[in-house]
DRENBASE-122948 format. One record per residue: residue in three letters; x, y, z of N, C-alpha, C, O in turn. Coordinates in steps of 0.05 Angstrom, whole numbers, plus 5000, padded with zeros to 4 digits. Example, Ala and Ser with C-alpha at 12.3 -4.5 7.8 and 13.67 -1.06 7.14 Angstrom:
% residues 2
ALA526448865156524649105156526449345156528549345169 SER525749555142527349795143525850015157526850235161 
This chain:
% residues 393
UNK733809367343735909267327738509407332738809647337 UNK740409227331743409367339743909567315743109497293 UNK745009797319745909917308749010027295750910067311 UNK749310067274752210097264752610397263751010567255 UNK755910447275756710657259758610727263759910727283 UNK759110867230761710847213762811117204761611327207 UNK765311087192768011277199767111437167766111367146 UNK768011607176767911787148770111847143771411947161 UNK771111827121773411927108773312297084775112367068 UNK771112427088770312687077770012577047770612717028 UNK769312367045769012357010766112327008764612257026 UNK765412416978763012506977761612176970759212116976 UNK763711986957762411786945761911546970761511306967 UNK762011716995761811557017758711497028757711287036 UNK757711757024754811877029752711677024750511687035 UNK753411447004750811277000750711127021748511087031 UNK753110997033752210807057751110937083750410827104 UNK751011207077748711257106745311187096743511297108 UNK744811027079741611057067742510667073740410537072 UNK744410527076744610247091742910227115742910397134 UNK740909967114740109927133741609907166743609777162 UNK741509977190743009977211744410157205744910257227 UNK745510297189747010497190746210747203745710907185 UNK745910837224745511137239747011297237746311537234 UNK749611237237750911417251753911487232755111297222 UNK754511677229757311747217759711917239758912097254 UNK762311837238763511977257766412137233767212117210 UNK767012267251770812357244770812557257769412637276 UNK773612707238773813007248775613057231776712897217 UNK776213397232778013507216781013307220781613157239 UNK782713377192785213247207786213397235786013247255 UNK787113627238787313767255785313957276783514067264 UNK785413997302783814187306784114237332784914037343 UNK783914457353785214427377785814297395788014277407 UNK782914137399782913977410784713607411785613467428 UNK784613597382786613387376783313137376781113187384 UNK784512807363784312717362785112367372786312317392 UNK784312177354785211947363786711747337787111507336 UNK787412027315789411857296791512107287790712347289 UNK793612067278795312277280794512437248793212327230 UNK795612727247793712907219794212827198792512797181 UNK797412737192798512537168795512367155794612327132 UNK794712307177793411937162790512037159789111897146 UNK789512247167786912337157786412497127788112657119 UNK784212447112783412657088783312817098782512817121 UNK784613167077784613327086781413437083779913347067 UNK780813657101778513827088777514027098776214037119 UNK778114217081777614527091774814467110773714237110 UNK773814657123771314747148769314797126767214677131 UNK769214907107766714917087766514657071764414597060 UNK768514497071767614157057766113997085764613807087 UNK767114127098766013957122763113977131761613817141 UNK762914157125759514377132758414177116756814017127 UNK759314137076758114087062757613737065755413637060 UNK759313637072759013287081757313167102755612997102 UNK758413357121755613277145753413377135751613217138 UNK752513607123749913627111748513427098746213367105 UNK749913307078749713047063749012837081747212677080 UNK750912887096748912597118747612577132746212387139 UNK747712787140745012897152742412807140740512687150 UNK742712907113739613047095739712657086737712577073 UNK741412497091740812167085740112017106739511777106 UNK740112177123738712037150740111927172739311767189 UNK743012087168744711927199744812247208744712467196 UNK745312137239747212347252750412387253752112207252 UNK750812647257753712577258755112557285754212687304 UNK757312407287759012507319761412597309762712517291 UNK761912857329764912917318766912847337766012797359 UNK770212827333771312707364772612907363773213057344 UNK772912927385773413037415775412837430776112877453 UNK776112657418777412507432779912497442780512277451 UNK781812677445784312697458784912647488783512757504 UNK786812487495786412487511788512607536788812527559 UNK790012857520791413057535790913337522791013387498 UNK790513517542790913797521792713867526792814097519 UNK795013807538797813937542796514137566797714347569 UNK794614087580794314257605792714597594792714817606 UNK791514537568790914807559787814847561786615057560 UNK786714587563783014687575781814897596779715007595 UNK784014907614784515017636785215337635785515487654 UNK785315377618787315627609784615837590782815777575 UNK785516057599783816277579782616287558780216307551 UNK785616267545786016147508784215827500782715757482 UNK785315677524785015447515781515437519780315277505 UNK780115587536777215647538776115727515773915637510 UNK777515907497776916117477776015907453773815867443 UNK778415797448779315537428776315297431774515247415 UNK776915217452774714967455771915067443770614957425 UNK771515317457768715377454767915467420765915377408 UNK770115687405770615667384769515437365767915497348 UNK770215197368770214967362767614847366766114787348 UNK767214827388764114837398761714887387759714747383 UNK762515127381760615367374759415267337757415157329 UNK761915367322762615157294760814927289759414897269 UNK760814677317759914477303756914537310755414547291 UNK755414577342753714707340751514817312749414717305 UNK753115057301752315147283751415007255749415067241 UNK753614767248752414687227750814327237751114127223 UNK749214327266747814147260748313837274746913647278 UNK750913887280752913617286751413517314752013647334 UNK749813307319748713257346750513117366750013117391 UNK752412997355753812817386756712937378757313067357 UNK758512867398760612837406762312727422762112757446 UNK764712537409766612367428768312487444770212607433 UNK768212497477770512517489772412327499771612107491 UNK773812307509776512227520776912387552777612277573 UNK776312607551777512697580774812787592773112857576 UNK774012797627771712847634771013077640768613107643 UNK772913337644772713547641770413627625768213687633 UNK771613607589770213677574768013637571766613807560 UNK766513247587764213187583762413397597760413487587 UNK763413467622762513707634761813957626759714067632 UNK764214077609764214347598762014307578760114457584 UNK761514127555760214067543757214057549755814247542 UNK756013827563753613807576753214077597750914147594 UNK754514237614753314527614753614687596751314757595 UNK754714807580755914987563754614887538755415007518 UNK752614677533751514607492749914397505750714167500 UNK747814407521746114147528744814007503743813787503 UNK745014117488744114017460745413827448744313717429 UNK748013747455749813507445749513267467749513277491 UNK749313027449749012777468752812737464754512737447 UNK752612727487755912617488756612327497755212197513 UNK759212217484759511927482763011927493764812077485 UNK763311777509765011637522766711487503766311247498 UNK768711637491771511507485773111247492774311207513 UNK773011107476774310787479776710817497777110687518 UNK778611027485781511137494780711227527782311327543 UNK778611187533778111327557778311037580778211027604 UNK778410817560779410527575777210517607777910537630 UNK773910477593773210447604772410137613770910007599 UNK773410047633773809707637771709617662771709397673 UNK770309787668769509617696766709717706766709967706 UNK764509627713763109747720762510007746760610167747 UNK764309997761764010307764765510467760765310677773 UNK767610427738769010627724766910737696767310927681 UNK764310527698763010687671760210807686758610937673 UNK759810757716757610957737758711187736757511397731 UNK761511167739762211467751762111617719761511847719 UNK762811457690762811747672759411737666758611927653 UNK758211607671754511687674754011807692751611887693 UNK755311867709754812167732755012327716753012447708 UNK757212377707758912557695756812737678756912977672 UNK754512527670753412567637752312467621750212517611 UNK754712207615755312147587752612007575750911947591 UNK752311987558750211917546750311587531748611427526 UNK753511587527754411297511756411247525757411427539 UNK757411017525759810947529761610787507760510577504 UNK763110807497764610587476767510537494769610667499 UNK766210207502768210137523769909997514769609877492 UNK771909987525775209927525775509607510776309407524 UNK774909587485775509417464776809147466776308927457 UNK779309287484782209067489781108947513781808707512 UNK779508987536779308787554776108807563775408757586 UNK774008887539771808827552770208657526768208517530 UNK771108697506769908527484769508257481767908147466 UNK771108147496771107807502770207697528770007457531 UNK769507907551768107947578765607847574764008017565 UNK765007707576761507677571760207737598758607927600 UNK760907557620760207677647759507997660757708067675 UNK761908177648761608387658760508527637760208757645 UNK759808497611758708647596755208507603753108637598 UNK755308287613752708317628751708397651749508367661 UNK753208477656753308767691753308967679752209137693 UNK754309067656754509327648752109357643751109577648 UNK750909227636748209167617745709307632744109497628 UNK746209087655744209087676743609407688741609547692 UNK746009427693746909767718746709987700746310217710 UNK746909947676747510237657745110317644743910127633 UNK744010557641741910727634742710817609741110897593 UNK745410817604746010957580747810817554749510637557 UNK747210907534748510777509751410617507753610727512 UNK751010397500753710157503754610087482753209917470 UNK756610147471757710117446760709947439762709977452 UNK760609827424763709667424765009687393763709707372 UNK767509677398768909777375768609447356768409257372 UNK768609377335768409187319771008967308771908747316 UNK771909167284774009097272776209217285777309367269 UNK777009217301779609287313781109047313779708837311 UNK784209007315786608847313787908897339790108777339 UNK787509007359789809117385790208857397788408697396 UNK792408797409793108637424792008597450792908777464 UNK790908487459790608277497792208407508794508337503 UNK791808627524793008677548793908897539794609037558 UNK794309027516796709197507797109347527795409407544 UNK800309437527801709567543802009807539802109997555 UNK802009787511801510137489800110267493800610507491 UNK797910197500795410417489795110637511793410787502 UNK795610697527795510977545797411107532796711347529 UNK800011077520802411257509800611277486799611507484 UNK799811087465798511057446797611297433798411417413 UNK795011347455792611487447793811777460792711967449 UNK795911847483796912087484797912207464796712407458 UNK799912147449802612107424800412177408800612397398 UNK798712067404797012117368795312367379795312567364 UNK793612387411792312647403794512837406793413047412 UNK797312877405799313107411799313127374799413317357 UNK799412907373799912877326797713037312797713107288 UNK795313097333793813257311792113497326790513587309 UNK791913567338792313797352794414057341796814077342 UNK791614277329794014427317795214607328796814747314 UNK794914667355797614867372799314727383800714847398 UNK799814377378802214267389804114327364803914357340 UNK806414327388808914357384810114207367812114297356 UNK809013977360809713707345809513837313811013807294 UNK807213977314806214097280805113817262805613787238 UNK803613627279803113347265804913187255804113017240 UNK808213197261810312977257809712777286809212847309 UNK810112507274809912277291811112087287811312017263 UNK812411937309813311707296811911427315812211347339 UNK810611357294808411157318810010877327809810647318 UNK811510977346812710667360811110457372812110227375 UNK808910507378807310367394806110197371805509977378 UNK805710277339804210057332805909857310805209677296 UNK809210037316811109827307811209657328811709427320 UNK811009677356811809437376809009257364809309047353 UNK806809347366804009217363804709117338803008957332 UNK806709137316806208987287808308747300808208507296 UNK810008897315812708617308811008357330811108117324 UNK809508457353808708157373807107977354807507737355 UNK804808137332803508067321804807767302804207527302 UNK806907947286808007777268809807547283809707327273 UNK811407577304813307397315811007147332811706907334 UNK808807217340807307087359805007127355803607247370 UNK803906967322801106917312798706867327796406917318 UNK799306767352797006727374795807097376793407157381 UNK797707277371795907557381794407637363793507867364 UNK793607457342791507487312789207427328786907537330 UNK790107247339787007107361785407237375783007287375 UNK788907337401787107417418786307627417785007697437 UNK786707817397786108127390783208197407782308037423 UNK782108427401779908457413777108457391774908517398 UNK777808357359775808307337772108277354771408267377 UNK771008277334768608137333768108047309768708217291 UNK767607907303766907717271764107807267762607767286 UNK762907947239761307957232758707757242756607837252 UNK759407497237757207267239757207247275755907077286 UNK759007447292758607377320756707667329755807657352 UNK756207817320755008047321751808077338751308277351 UNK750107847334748507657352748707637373746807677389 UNK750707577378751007477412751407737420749507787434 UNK752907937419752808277434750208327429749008407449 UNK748208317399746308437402743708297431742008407444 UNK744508087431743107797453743507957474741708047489 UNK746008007475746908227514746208477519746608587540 UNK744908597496743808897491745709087488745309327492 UNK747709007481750109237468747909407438746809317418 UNK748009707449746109867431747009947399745810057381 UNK750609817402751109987374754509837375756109837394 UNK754709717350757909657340759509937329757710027314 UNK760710047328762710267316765810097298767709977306 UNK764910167272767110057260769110287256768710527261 UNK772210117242773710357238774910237209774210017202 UNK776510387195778610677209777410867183776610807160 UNK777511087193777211347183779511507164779511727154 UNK781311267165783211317146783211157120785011187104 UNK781311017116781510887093779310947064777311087065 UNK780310817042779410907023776510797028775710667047 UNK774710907002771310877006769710617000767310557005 UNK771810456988772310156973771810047006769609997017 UNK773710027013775209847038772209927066771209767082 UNK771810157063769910207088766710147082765010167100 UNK766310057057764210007046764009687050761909577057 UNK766609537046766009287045766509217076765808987080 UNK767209317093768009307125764209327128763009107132 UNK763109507126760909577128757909417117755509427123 UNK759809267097757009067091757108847097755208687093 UNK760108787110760308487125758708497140756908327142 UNK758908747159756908657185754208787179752608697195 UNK753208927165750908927166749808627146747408587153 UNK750508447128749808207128751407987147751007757139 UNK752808007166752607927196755007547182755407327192 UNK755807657160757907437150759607527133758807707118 UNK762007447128764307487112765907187110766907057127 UNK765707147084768106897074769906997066769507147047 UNK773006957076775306957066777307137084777007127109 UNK778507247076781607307099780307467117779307677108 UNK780007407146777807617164780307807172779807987189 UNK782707787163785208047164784108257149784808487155 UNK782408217130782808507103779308627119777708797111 UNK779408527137777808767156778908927175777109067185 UNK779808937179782409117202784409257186786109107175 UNK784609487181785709627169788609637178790309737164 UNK789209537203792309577211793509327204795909317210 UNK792309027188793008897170792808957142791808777128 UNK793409127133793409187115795009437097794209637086 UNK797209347099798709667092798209887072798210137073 UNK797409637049797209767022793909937033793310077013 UNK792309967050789710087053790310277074788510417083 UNK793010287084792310557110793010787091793910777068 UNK792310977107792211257096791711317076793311297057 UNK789011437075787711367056789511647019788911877013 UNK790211577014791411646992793411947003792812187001 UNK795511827014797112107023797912157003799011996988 UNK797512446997798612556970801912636984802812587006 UNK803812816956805512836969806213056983807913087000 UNK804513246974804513466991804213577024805113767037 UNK802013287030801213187061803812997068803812917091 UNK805712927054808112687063809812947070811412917089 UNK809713187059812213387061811513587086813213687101 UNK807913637085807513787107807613637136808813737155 UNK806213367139807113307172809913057170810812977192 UNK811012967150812712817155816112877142818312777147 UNK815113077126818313167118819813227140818613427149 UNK822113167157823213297181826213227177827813087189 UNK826413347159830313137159831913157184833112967193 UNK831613507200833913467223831213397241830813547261 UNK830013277238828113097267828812697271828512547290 UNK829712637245830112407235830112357215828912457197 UNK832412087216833811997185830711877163829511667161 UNK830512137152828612077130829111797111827111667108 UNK831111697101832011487095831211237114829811067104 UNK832111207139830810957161827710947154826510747147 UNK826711197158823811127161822311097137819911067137 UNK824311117109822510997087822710687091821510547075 UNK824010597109824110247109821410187121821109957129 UNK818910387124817210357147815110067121813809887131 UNK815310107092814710037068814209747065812609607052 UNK815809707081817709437088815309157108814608917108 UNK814709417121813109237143810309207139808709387143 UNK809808897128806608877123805908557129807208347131 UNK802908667132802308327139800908097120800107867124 UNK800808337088799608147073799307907066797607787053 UNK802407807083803007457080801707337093801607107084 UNK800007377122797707267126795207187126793607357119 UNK794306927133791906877118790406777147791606657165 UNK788206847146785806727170783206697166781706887170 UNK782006457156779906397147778706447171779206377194 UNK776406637157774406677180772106467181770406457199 UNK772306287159770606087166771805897184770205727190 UNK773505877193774805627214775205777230777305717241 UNK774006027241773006157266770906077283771006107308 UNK768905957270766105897269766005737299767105517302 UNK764605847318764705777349766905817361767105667380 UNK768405937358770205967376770306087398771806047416 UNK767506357397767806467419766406357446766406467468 UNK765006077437764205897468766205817483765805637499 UNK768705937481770405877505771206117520772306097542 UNK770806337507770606607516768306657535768906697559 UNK765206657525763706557542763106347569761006307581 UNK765706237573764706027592768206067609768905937629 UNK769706247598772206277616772706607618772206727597 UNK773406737638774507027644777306967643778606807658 UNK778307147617781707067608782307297633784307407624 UNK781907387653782307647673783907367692786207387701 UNK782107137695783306997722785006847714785606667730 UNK786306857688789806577679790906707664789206847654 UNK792806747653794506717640795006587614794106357609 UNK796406727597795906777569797406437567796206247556 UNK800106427580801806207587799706007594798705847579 UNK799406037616797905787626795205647607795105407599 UNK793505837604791805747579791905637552790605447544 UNK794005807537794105647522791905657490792505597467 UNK790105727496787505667473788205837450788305717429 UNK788806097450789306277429791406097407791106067382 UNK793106007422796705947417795405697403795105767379 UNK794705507406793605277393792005287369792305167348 UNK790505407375788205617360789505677334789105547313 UNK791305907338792505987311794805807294795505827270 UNK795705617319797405407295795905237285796805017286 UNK793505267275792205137264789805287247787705197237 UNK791205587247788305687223789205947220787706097208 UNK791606037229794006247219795506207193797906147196 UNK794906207179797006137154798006347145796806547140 UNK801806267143803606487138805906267126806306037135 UNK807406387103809206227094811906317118812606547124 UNK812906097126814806107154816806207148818006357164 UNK817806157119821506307109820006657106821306857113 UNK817906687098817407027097816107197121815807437123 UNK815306957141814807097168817207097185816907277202 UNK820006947190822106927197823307247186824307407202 UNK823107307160824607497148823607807158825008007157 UNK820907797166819807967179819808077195819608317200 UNK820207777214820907847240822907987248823108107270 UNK825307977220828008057222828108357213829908517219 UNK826608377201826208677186825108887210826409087216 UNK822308817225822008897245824408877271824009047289 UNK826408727275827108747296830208957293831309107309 UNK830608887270832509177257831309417262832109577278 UNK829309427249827509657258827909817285828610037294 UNK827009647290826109737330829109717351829609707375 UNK830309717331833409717351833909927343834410077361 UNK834010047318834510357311832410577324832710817321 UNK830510467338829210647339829910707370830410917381 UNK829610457381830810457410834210597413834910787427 UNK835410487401838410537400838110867390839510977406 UNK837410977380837611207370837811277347837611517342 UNK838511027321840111037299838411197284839111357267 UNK835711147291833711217271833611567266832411677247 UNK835011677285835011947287837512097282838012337282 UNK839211877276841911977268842011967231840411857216 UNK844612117221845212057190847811897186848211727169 UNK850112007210852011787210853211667239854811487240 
């Protein structure tokens, strides 16, 4: 049976859904930690190293394992380095100690340092690590790796080559679920650099960020409804057909959200259906649900910066949401037999056509408040481009 697994947010009232059927597995990580991550420290719960001891115990003693990430996918050149040896292993050592069996990387170094240096951790291949092709996922099973969680944006609607992956690979195949990213994105290598520099605690940054990449990713979204489509989703009730191709495990997200929101993400797909807006599963539709309750003391420690930028511009960030859309996931229902029977790799988004059709007919957005949006975002992103956003006069 396919297997699920899900994001932890350090709350204790989270702990019951590891005793959910399919549920194995729990992931996160500190907000901060040398190594860095794959969301910036702002948007994570905070939690001291002894709450942490005490949570994974908990899930442990309920019957999942935990993975912690590792997922950055720059150290600023410091793995390499003395200190930066001292640090890793430090870290290492920590999770080791209380129990923690897997771990997500991003860079292959580490898979290395890791698998000699702690043979006792199964290690898993980072999404951010944009693994797209079958011998880009031989070479990180040389390497090691034990899993792979492959590249979301252009292998989730692959059916062909995730049945080559299938065939050739010895080791664990995993796909991200509820994700919203755009077809093709152009972002995501700056993306996933930018956020592990955001939480990594010897960067220079001190966890201030300003995430441009998923303002460009909100404004295509909203101006050009077809990228609701072609995102890289999986629909609960399509969950079947990956398990049909032997994909070993779905990974839902975000690890930033409250215990409400990751609970009901989590029982869509383990009852394998959901009626009604299939948006309020994707957490980056959803404004009022990201981060999961920033107090204000976490708004002052990584985002107070007055001479870094006009604190004023970026409270307009408030502004930008997508709650005005609606997408019945019941008038999804088959859609993905044209995914199956075409590789969007050999045409063009233009020339095809299907997404674009698709959503003017099962996108619903009132047109005078998505126009106004569009306008709000494109103000936006000229200050940010232009510079304004960093200036006061």
């Amino acid at each position: 049976m396919l297997k699920i697994s899900v994001p932890t947010n350090w709350r204790k009232d989270l702990v019951p859904l590891a005793g959910r059927e399919q549920v194995d597995e729990f992931y996160g990580k500190l907000a901060q930690d040398f190594i860095g991550g794959g969301r910036p420290a702002y948007s994570i719960s905070q939690i001291s190293r002894k709450g942490a001891v005490s949570h994974i115990r908990d899930v442990r003693s309920s019957g999942c394992t935990f993975n912690y990430l590792l997922n950055a996918t720059c150290l600023n050149n410091m793995e390499l380095t003395r200190r930066g040896q001292k640090e890793i292993c430090l870290l290492l050592d920590w999770l080791e100690s209380m129990g923690v069996e897997r771990c997500t990387v991003a860079v292959p170094y580490l898979l290395e340092l890791i698998k000699k240096r702690y043979p006792r951790f199964k290690v898993y291949v980072s999404t951010s690590s944009r693994v797209d092709s079958l011998e880009r996922a031989r070479r990180w099973e040389g390497l090691g790796a034990d899993g792979i969680i492959l590249d979301s944006v252009s292998v989730n609607r692959n059916f062909g080559l995730l049945r080559q992956l299938r065939s050739q690979l010895k080791c664990e195949m995993v796909l991200i679920a509820n994700v919203n990213c755009i077809y093709a994105c152009p972002f995501k290598n700056y993306h996933c650099t930018a956020i592990s520099h955001a939480s990594q605690s010897a960067s220079a940054s001190q966890g201030f960020f300003m995430d441009y990449s998923s303002l460009m990713c909100g404004y295509l979204r909203v101006k050009y409804p077809e990228n609701f489509i072609r995102a890289d989703w999986i629909r609960p009730e399509d969950v079947v057909l990956y398990e049909d191709l032997g994909i070993d495990r779905i990974k839902l997200v975000d690890r930033t959200m409250p215990t409400e929101f990751i609970f009901a993400v989590a029982s869509a797909y383990i009852n394998r259906r959901y009626d009604g807006n299939l948006l309020d599963l994707f957490a980056n539709c959803r404004k009022k649900l990201m981060y999961n309750k920033i107090d204000l003391a976490r708004k002052i420690k990584y985002l107070f910066h007055p001479f870094r930028i006009n604190l004023y511009q970026v409270s307009k960030l408030k502004d930008l949401t997508f709650d005005m859309f609606y997408l019945d996931n019941r008038s999804l229902d088959g859609f993905l037999e044209y995914f199956m029977k075409n590789d969007c790799r050999l045409k063009s988004c233009r020339e095809c056509g299907y997404c674009r059709e698709l959503a003017s007919r099962v996108v619903k957005v009132d047109r005078l408040l998505q126009q106004k949006l569009i306008e709000r975002y494109e103000q936006y992103l000229s200050r940010v481009v232009s510079g304004g956003i960093f200036k006061y006069i």
